[in-house]
N, C-alpha and C positions, 0 to 999 in steps of 0.2 A: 367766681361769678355764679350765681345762682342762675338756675335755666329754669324760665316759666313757660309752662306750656298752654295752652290754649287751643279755641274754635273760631276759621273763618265762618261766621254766620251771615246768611241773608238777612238783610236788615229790617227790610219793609217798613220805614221812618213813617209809614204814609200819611201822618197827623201832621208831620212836620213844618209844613207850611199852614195850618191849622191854627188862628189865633183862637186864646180863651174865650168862651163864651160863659155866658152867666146861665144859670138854671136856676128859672122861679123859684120860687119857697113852694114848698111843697106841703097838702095837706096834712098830711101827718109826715114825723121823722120816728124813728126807733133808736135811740144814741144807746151805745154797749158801754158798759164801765169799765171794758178793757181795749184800750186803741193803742197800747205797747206793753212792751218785753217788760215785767213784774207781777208784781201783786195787783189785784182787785182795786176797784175804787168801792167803797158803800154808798149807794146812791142817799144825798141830804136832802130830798123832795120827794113830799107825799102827794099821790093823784087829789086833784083838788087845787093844787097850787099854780099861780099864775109866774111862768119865768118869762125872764127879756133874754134875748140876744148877747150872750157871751156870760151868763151868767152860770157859777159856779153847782153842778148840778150831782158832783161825784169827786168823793176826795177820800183818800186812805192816810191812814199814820206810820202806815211801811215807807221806809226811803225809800225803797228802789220802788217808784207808784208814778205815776201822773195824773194829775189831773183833770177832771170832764167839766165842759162848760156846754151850756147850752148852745147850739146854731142858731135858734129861732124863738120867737116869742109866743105865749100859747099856754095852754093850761095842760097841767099835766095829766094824763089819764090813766096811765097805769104805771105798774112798775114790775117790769115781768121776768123768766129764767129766759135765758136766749143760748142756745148750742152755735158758737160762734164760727167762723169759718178755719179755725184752728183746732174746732173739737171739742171745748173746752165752754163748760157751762159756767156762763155768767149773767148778771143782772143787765135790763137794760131800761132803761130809762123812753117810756111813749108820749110824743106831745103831741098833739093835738094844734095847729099852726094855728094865729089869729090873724097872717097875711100882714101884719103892723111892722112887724121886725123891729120894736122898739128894743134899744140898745142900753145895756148897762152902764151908768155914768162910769166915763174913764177918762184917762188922763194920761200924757205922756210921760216914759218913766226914765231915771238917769243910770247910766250902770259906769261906774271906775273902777273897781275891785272888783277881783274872783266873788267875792260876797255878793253882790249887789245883782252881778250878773248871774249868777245862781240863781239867786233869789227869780228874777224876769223870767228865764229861763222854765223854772217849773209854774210861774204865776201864770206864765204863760201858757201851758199845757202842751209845750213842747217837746216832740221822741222822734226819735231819725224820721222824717217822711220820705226814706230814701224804700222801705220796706221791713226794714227790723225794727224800727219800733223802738230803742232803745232811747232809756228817758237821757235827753239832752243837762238835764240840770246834775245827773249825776256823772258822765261825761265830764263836764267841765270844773266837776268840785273833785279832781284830782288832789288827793292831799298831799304830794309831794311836785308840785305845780312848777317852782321851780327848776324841775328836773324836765320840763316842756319846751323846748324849744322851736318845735314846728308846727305848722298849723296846716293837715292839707285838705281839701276840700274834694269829694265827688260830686263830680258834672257828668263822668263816663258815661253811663245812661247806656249799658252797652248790648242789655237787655234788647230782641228783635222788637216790636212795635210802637215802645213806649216813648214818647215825645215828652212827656209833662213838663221833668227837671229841663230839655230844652226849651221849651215856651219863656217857663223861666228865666233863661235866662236872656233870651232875645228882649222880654217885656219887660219885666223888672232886674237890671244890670246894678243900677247904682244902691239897692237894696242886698242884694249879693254883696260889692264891695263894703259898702258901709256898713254890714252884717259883720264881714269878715276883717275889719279895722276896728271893731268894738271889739272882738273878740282877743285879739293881738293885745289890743291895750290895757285891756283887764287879766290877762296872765300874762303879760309881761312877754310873748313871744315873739321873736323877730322877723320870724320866717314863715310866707306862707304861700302854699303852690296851690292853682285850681287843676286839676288833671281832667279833661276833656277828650274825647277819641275822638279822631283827627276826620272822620264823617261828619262833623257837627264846624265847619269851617267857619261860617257867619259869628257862631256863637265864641270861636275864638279870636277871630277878628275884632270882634267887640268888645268881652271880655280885655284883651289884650291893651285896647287904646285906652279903657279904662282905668286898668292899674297900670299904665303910665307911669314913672317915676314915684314907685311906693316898691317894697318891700314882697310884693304878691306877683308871683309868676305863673303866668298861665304855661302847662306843661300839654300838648298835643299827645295824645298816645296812641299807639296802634289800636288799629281797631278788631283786636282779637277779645274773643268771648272767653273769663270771666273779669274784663280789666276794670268793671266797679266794685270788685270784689277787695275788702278792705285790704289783706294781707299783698294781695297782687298790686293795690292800685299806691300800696304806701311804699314799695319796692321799686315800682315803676316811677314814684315822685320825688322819691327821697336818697332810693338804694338800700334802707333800712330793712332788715330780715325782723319776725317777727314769729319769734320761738314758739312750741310746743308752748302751752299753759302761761303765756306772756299775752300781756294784752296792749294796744299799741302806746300808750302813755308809758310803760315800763322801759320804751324807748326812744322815749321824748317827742311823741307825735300824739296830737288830738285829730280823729278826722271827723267832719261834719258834712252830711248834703249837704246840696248847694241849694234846694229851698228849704230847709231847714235853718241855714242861715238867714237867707232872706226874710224869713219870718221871724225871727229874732230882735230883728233890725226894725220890722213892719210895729213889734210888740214895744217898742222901748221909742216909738214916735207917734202911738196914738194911745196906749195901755188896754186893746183890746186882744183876748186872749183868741187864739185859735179855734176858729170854730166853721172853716171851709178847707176843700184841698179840691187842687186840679186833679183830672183823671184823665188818662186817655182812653180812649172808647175805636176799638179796632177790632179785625178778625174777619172771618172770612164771611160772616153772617151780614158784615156791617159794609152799607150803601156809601157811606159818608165818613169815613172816619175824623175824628173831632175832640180835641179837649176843651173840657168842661168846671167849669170851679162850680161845686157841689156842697148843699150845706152835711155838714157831718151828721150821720145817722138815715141819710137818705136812704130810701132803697133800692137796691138796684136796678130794680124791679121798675121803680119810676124813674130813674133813670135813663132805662134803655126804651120807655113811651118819648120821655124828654127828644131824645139822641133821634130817635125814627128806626127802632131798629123791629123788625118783625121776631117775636121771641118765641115763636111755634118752630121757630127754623132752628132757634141756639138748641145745639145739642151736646154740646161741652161748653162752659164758662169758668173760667178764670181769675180770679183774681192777683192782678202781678202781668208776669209776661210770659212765655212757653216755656223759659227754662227752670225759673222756680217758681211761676205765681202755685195760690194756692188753688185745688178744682175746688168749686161751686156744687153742695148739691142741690140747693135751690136758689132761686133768684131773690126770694125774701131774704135779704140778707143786709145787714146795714152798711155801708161808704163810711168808713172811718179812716185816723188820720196817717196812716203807714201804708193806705192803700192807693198807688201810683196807676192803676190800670185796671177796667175791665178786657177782657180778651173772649170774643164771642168765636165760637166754629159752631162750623155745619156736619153734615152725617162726617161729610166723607173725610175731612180734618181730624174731628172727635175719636175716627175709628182709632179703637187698641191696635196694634200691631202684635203679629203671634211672636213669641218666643221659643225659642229653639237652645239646642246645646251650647255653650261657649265652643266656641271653636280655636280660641287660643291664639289670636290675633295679634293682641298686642295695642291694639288700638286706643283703649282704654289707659293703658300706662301711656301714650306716646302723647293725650290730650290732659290729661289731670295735669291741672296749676299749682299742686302743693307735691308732683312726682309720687304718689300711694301708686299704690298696685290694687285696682279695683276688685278685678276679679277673682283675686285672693283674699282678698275680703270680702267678698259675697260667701269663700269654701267654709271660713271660719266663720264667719255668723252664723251658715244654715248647720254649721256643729256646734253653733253657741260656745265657741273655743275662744275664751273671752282673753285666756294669754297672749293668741297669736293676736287678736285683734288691737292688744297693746300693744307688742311689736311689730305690728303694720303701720300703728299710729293713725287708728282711725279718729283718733278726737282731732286729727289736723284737716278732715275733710270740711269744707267748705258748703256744701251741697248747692254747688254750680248746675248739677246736670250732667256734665261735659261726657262723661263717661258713657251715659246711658245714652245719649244722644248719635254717640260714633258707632257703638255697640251694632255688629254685624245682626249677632243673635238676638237681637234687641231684650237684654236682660235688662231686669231694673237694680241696677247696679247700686245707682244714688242711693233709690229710695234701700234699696238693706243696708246702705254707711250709716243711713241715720237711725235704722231700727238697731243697728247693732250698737252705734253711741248710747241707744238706752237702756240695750244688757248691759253694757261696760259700767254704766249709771246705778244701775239697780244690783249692781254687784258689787259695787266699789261701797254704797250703800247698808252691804250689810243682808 
């Protein structure tokens, strides 16, 4: 039996009871041509031009891409470089709102094969909105599909503030399921678990009477920090281990969020693409905490006038949740569609913590979910000792956090796994 290790975390759901609200169309949006894990989109609109509401606004020829569609209707005004909140300079797309929100003629679409649902899938402009990003239509165009037999779904949500994926699923239930029965039907899978941490009760209760005699099991799971972590959460639904350089179909598992799915389902009954996501809006800054369905490209900036939040006071912002969102270093920044959370602090939240010597705890081994040895991997990164860091097996880290978080000396543990996966990268390279 494999032993997972894990963090009791404070949860602070505080949204949780917090139905969606809607957020005006806003006078201008800024939409990035990159809202997941690949290639670039090239933006197909010159300032000047007048778009509607879900229309097609950025599209690349690389597979692994997705698709940009416009949120709002409005003419376009610029087309500019944007330093995105991953670093990472890309184009973005400025509209200019004309408050009409006229909608692109659409049409509901049918999906029975892997094909078809591919197809929706990327038409859709679909990628994990769980936080990686990862384009859904290539997901699901496993080409050895019959080797698929399990279908499981992230609801864990296990992340401290973020409610979103739970709103979700209180509000739209029967679009989850009938997301995740298109899904089943078109690869042909029989089996399919929702895994939920067992703090989220209502939403398994409900869930639960749902898929009622069908095929889909709602699996409750502890509520240890990192169990929406894919490798954790398909071990904990399945049992399935999930090797060094395998990725989870090599094991007969597709895993999908749970609004990810939903929207799927939303996409193939009225054929309007993606072009809003909820957010949750929390932190120690925030009066009111509250999720929000925000059009894409918003900025956060108007966002947090929207919300009521005093932004002289955010002194750290977040994008995600405390354990891996991304920091903010301004508020100008756009709401795009892998982004699950703003997270606001104040001084005394935001403050660094000093770091001191490792003291040799142990603590760090005794919380990692994949069993590495952290702080032996910090000795060999800061010696760029790229062998030992292959025999640690740092390409199995995760970047939960966990480590740095228990961390007496509060070393940043996390963050050197992931600097050192890009020596290993840039070596392996050449």
């Amino acid at each position: 039996m494999l032993k997972l290790n894990g963090l009791k975390l404070l949860h602070y759901k505080n949204s949780q009871d917090a139905g969606t609200v809607e957020m005006p169309v806003p006078k201008v949006v800024r939409i990035p041509m990159v809202q997941h894990m690949g290639a670039p989109c090239v933006p197909v609109v010159k300032p000047g031009e007048r778009v509607l509401a879900g229309q097609l606004i950025g599209d690349s020829d690389q597979a692994f891409s997705v698709p940009v569609h416009s949120s709002v209707s409005g003419t376009v005004k610029a087309v500019e470089d944007y330093v995105s909140s991953s670093g990472a300079l890309v184009k973005r797309v400025v509209i200019e709102t004309d408050q009409v929100q006229e909608e692109i003629p659409h049409a509901p679409r049918t999906a029975n094969t892997q094909e078809e649902l591919v197809k929706a899938a990327r038409d859709a402009g679909l990628a994990g909105l769980g936080g990686a990003g990862f384009p859904t239509h290539i997901k699901l165009n496993y080409k050895d599909v019959d080797r698929v037999d399990a279908l499981v779904i992230n609801a864990a949500e296990c992340e401290p503030y973020i409610t979103s994926d739970y709103r979700e699923m209180l509000e739209s239930p029967d679009d989850i399921l009938n997301g995740i029965k298109t899904v089943m039907k078109c690869l042909n899978i029989q089996k399919a678990w929702i895994g939920i941490e067992d703090n989220k009760p209502e939403a398994i209760s409900l869930l639960n009477q749902k898929a009622a005699g069908t095929n889909i099991k709602v699996e409750a799971l502890k509520s240890i920090y990192p169990q929406g972590a894919e490798k954790v959460l398909i071990y904990n639904t399945t049992g399935r281990i999930i090797e060094e350089g395998e990725i989870p179909a090599d094991k007969g598992v597709i895993v999908m969020n749970v609004t990810t799915v939903a929207n799927l389902w939303r996409f193939l009954q009225t054929g309007m693409p993606l072009t809003h996501k909820r957010v949750t809006i929390d932190g120690s800054v925030v009066k009111k905490p509250m999720n929000v369905r925000v059009p894409l490209g918003t900025m956060v900036s108007d966002l947090l006038d929207f919300a009521g939040v005093d932004k002289d006071k955010v002194k750290k912002a977040l994008m995600g949740g405390p354990m891996m969102g991304t920091p903010l270093d301004t508020l100008d920044t756009s709401i795009i569609k892998n982004n699950n959370a703003i997270l606001l602090l104040d001084e005394k939240d935001a403050a660094p913590p000093k770091t001191t010597a490792c003291i040799k705890c142990g603590r760090c081994v005794d919380v990692c979910p994949m069993n590495l040895l952290p702080a032996q991997l910090e000795k060999a990164f800061d010696r760029e000792d790229t062998e030992t860091l292959e025999t640690l097996k740092v390409n199995l880290c995760i970047n939960c956090g966990s480590c740095t978080y228990v961390c007496p000396a509060k070393r940043n543990l996390a963050q050197k796994n992931q600097l050192a996966k890009g020596l290993l990268k840039r070596k392996n390279q050449g």
